[in-house]
C-alpha positions as CSV (number, residue, x, y, z in Angstrom):
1,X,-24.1,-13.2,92.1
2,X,-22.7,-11.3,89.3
3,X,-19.3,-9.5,89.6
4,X,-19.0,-5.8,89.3
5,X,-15.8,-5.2,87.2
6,X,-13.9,-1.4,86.8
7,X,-13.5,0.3,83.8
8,X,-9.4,-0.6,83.9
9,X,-10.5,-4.5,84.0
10,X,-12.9,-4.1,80.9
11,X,-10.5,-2.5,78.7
12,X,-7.8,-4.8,79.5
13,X,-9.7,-7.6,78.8
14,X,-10.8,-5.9,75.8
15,X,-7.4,-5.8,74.5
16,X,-6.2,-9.6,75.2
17,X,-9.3,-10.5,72.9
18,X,-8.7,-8.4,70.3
19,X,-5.0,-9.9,70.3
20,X,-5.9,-13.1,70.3
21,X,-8.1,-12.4,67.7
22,X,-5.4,-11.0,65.6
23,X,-3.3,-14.1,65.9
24,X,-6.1,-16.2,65.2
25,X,-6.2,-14.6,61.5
26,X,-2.6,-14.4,61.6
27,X,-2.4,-18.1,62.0
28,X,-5.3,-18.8,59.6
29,X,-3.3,-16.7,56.6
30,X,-0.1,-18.7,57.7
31,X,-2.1,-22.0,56.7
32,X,-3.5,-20.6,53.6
33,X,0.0,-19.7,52.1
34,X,-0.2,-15.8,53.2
35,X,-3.4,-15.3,50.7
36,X,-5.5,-13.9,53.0
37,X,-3.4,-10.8,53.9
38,X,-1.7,-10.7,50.9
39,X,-1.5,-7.8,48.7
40,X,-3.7,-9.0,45.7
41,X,-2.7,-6.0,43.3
42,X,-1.3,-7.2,40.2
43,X,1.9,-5.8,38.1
44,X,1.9,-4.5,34.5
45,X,3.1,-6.0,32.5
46,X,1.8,-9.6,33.0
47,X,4.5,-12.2,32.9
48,X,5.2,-14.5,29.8
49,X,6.2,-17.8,28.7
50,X,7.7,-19.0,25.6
51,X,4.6,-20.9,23.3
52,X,4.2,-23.0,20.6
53,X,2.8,-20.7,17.6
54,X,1.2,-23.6,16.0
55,X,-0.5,-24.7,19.4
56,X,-1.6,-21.4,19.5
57,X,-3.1,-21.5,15.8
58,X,-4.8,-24.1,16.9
59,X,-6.2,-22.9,19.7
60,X,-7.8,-19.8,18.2
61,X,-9.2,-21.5,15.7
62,X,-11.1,-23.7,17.6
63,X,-11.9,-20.5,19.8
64,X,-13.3,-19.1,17.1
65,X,-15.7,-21.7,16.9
66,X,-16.3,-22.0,20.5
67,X,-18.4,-18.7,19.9
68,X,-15.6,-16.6,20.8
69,X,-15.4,-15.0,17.6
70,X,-12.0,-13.5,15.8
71,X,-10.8,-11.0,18.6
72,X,-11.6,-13.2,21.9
73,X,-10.2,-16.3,19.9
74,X,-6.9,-14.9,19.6
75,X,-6.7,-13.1,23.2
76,X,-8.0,-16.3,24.6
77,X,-5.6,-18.8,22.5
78,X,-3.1,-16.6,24.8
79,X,-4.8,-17.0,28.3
80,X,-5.6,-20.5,27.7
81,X,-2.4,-21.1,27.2
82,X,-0.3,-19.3,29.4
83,X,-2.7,-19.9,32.3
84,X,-1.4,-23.6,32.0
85,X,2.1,-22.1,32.5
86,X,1.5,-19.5,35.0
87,X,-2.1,-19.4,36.3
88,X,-1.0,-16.8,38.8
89,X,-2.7,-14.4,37.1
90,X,-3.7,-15.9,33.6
91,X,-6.5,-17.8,35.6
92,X,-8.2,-14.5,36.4
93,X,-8.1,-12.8,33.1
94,X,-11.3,-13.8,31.0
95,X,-11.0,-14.2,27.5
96,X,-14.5,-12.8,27.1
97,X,-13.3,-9.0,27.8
98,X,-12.3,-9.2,24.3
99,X,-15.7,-10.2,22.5
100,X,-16.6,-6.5,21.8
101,X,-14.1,-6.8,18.9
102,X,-16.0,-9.3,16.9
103,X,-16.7,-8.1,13.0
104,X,-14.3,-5.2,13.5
105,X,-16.1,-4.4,17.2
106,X,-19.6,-5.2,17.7
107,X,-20.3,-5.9,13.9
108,X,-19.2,-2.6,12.9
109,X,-16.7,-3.2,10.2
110,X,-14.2,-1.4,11.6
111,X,-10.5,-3.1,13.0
112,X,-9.8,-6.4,12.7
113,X,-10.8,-8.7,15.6
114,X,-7.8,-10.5,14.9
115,X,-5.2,-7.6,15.2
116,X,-7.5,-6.3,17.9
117,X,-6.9,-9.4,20.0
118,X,-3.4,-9.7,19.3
119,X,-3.0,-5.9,20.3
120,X,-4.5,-6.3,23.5
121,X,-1.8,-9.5,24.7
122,X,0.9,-7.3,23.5
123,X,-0.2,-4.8,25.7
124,X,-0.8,-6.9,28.4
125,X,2.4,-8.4,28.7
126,X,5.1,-5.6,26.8
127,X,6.1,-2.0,28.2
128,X,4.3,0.8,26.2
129,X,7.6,1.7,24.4
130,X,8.3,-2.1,23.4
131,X,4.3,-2.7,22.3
132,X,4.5,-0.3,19.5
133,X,7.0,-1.8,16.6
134,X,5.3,-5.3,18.4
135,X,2.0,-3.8,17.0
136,X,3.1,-2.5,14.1
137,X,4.7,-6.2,13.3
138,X,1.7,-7.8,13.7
139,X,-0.6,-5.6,12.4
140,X,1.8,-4.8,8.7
141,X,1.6,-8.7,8.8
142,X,-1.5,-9.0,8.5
143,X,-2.3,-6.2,5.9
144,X,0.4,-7.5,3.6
145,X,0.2,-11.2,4.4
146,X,-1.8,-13.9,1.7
147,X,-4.4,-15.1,3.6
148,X,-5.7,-17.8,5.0
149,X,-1.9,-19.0,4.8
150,X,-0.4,-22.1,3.4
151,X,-0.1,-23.2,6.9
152,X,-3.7,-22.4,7.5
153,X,-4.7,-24.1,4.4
154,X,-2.5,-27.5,5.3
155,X,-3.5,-27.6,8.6
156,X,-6.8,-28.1,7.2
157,X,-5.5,-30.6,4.8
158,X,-3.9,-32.8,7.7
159,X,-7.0,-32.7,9.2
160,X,-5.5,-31.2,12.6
161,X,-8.0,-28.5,13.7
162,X,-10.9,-29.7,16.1
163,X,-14.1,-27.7,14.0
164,X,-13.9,-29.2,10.9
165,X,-16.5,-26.6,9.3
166,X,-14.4,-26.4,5.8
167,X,-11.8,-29.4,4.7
168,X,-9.2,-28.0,2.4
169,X,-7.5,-25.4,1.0
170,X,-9.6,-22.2,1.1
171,X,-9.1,-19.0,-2.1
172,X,-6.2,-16.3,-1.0
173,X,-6.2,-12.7,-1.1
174,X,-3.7,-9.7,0.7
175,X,-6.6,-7.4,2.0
176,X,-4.3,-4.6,1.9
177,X,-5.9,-3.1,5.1
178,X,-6.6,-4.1,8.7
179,X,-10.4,-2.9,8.6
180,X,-12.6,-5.6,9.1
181,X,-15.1,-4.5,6.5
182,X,-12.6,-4.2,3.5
183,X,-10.3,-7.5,4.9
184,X,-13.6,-9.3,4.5
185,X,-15.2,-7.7,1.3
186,X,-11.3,-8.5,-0.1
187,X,-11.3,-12.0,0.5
188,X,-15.3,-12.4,-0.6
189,X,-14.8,-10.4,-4.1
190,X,-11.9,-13.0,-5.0
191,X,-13.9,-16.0,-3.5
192,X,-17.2,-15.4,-4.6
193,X,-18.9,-16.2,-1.3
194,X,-20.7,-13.9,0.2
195,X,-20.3,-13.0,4.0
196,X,-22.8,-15.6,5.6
197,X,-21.0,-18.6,3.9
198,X,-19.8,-21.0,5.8
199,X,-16.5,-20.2,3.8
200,X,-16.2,-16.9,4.7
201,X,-16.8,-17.8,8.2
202,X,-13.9,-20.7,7.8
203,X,-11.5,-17.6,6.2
204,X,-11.7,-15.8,9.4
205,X,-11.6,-18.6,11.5
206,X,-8.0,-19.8,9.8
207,X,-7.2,-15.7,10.1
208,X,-7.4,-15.8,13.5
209,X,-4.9,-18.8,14.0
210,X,-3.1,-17.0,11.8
211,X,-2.4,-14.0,13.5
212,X,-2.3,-15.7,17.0
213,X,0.5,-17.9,15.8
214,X,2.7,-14.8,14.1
215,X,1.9,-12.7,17.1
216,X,3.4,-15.9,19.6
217,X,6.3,-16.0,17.0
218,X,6.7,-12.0,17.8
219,X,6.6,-12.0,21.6
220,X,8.6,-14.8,21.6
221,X,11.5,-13.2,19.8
222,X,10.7,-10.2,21.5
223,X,11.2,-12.1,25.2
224,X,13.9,-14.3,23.7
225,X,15.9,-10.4,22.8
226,X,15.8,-11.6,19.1
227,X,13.2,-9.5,17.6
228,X,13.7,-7.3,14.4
229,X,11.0,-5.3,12.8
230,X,10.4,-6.3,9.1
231,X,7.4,-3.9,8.9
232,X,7.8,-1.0,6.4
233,X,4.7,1.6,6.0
234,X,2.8,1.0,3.0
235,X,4.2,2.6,-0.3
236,X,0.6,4.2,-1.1
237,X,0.7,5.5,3.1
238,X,3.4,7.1,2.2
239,X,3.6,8.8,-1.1
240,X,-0.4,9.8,0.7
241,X,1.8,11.3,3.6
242,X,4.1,14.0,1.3
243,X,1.0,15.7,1.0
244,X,-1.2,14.8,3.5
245,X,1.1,14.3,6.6
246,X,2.8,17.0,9.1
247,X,5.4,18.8,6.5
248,X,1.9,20.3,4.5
249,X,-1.9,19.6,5.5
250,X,-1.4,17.4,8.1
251,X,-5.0,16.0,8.4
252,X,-4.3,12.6,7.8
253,X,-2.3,9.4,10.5
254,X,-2.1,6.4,8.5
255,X,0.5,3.8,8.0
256,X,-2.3,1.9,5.1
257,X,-3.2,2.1,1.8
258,X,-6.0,4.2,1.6
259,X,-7.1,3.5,-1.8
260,X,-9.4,0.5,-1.1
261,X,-12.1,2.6,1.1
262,X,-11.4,6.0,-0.4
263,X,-10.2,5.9,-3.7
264,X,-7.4,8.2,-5.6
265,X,-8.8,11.3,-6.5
266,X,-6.0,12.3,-7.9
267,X,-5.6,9.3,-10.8
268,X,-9.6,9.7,-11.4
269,X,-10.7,6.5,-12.6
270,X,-11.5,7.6,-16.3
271,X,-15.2,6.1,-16.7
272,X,-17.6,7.8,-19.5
273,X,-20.7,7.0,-19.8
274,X,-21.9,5.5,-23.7
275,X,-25.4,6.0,-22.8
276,X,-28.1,6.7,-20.2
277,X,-31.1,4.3,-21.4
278,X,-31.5,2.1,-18.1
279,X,-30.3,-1.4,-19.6
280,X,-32.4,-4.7,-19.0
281,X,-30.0,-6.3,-16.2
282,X,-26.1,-5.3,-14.8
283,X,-23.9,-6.7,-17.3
284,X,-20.1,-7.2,-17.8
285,X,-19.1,-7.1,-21.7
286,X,-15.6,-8.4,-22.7
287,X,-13.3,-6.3,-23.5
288,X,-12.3,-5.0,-26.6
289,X,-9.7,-5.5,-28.2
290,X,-8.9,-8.9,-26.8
291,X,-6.3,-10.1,-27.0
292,X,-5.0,-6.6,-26.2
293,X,-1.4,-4.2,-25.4
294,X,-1.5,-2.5,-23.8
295,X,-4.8,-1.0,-23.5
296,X,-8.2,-2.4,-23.5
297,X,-11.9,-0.8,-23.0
298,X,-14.2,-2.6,-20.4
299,X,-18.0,-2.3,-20.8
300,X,-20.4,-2.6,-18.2
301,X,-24.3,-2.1,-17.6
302,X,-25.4,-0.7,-14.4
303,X,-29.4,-1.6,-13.7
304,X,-30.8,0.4,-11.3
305,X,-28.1,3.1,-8.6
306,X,-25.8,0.7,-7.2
307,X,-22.7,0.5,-5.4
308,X,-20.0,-0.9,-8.5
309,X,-16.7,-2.1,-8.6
310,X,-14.8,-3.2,-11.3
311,X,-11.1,-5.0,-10.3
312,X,-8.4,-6.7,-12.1
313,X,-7.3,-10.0,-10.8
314,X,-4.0,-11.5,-12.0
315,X,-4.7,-15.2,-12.3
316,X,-3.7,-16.3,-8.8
317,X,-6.5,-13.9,-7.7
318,X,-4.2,-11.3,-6.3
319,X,-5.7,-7.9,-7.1
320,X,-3.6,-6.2,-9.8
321,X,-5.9,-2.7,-10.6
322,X,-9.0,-1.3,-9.3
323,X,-10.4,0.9,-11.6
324,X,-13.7,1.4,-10.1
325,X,-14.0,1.0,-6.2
326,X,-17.8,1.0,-5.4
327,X,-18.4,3.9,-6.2
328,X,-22.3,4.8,-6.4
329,X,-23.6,4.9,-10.1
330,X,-26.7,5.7,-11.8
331,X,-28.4,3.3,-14.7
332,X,-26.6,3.2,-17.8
333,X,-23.6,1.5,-19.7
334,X,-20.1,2.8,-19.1
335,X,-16.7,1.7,-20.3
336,X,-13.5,2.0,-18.9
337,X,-9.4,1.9,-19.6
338,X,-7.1,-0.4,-18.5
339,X,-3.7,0.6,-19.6
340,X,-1.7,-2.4,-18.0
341,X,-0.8,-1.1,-14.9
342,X,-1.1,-2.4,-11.0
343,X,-2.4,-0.3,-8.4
344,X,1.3,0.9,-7.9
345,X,1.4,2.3,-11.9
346,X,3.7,-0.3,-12.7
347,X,3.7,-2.2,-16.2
348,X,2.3,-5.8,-15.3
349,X,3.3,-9.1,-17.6
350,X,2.2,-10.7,-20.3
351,X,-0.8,-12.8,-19.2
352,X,-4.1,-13.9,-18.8
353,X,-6.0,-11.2,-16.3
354,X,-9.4,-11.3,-14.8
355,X,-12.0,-8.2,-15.1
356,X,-14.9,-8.6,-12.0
357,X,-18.1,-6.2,-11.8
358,X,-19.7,-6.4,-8.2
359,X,-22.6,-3.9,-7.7
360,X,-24.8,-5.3,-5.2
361,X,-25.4,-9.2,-5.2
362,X,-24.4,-8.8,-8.9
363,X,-21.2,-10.2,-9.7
364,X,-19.7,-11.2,-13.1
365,X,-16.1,-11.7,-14.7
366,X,-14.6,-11.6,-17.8
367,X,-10.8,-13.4,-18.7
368,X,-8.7,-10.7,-21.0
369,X,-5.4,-12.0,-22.4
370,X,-2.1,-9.0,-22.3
371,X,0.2,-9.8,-25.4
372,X,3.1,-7.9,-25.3
């Protein structure tokens, strides 16, 4: 027979279960290190350690590979790594947030994966008033920088990365810009590869290493209290900025050179047209006179419209003067000056120079020799 019990007996029974059950979690998060009732939440910013820059070259190379592309290779080179050192919480951040940034983010052209990916560490683990000149740093470094690097190129030498796409040393060029599209388009114009070569791909691979390993060098100086900016904002950013920035239009932030995707339109590049028959094929004529000093004419045959550029390379393949920067032309044969000048309208050496046409697929070069 059943017992009747009060109202009083229920809810104090009630309550010695509910205690017990209480300790029984209590117990069971005691056991499990305090996870279970821990507070989860994590700080900002993440802690780090000191790394190796050249294990982390490595690294984001062979990322790169590992289909993570430029921007997850180098944010990953960094959670692989530091989740060896402190996996409390570098084990829970995936490197994949970052694969938006491939080819400038989503194939767009636009930033750098590289600089994106090294951004986005610096962010995670510096204050917002320490991430700025960290940024800047990084990302000057890698407008300015000859790239791939020596160091890229040797590592490839000594056979030390683990995706041997491309042994040996790979053409250099300073991009003069953190875009993706003209980084790339740099690099392919002094090359000659196009962008689905397995070269290209290699140059972006060896970029990302090197930017993963100069943005370890960076936050370990920063950490370490040692850090001093080198970073200066580009001579063409500036001289842009008297005009441009907050003391007359301001309608324009920049710390690059905006020459490579816009032009000057104040030094017009000087092109005339000789004639308007439609030539048979684009050609690029050798200039005349040759040997020259300090002026010279280049001629060139445009097909059909076309996107042209015509560039002066000195002959390590550093660009020296862009007199025409793909800009759209209609058929015909034009010619234009070189006076001798870089970019900057400074005097360059005696030497031996190189003229290149792109327009489209086209591509053609000429060597001129400056007697002085």
């Amino acid at each position: 027979m059943s017992k009747e019990i009060t109202r009083k007996e229920f809810l104090a029974n009630t309550s010695k279960y509910a205690v017990g059950a209480v300790a029984g979690v209590v117990g069971i998060n005691a056991l499990a290190g305090g996870k279970i009732l821990a507070d989860r939440k994590t700080t900002w910013p993440l802690p780090y350690m000191e790394l190796d820059p050249e294990v982390i070259r490595l690294k984001a190379h062979h990322l790169y590979w590992a289909d993570k592309d430029c921007a997850s290779g180098v944010f990953g080179a960094f959670t692989e790594a530091l989740t060896e050192k402190l996996p409390d919480p570098w084990a829970n951040i995936p490197m994949e947030v970052m694969l938006f940034g491939r080819g400038g983010g989503n194939g767009w052209g636009t930033l750098c994966g590289t600089v994106n990916g090294a951004a986005a560490i610096i962010s995670l683990v510096a204050t917002k008033a320490d991430s700025g000149k960290l940024i800047n740093e990084i990302w000057g470094h890698a407008m300015s920088g000859n790239f791939p690097s020596d160091a890229a190129n040797q590592a490839s030498v000594d056979g030390k990365y683990a995706d041997k796409k491309f042994d040996g040393a790979l053409p250099q060029c300073v991009s003069g810009s953190v875009l993706c599209h003209a980084s790339v388009s740099q690099w392919c114009n002094v090359a000659q590869k196009k962008v689905g070569d397995i070269e290209r791909k290699e140059r972006c691979a060896r970029l990302a290493g090197d930017i993963a390993a100069k943005t370890a060098e960076i936050l370990n100086a920063h950490f370490a209290q040692t850090f001093q900016s080198t970073y200066v904002t580009d001579a063409y950013a500036t001289q842009c900025l008297t005009c441009h920035g907050p003391n007359v239009k301001y309608n324009v932030m920049t710390q690059m050179d905006c020459e490579p995707c816009h032009g000057d339109p104040h030094n017009p590049s000087g092109v005339v047209i000789q004639n308007n028959e439609v030539p048979g094929d684009f050609q690029l004529s050798q200039n005349y006179p040759n040997p020259f000093n300090p002026e010279t004419k280049i001629q060139f045959s445009v097909a059909r419209p076309e996107k042209v550029s015509v560039i002066v390379y000195d002959i390590m393949g550093q660009e020296v003067k862009r007199l025409i920067n793909y800009d759209v032309m209609n058929a015909g044969t034009y010619y234009v000056d070189w006076n001798g000048t870089d970019n900057y309208g400074k005097k360059v050496a005696s030497g031996i120079y190189f003229a290149r046409m792109t327009a489209g697929q086209f591509q053609q070069t000429k060597k001129m020799n400056l007697l002085k």
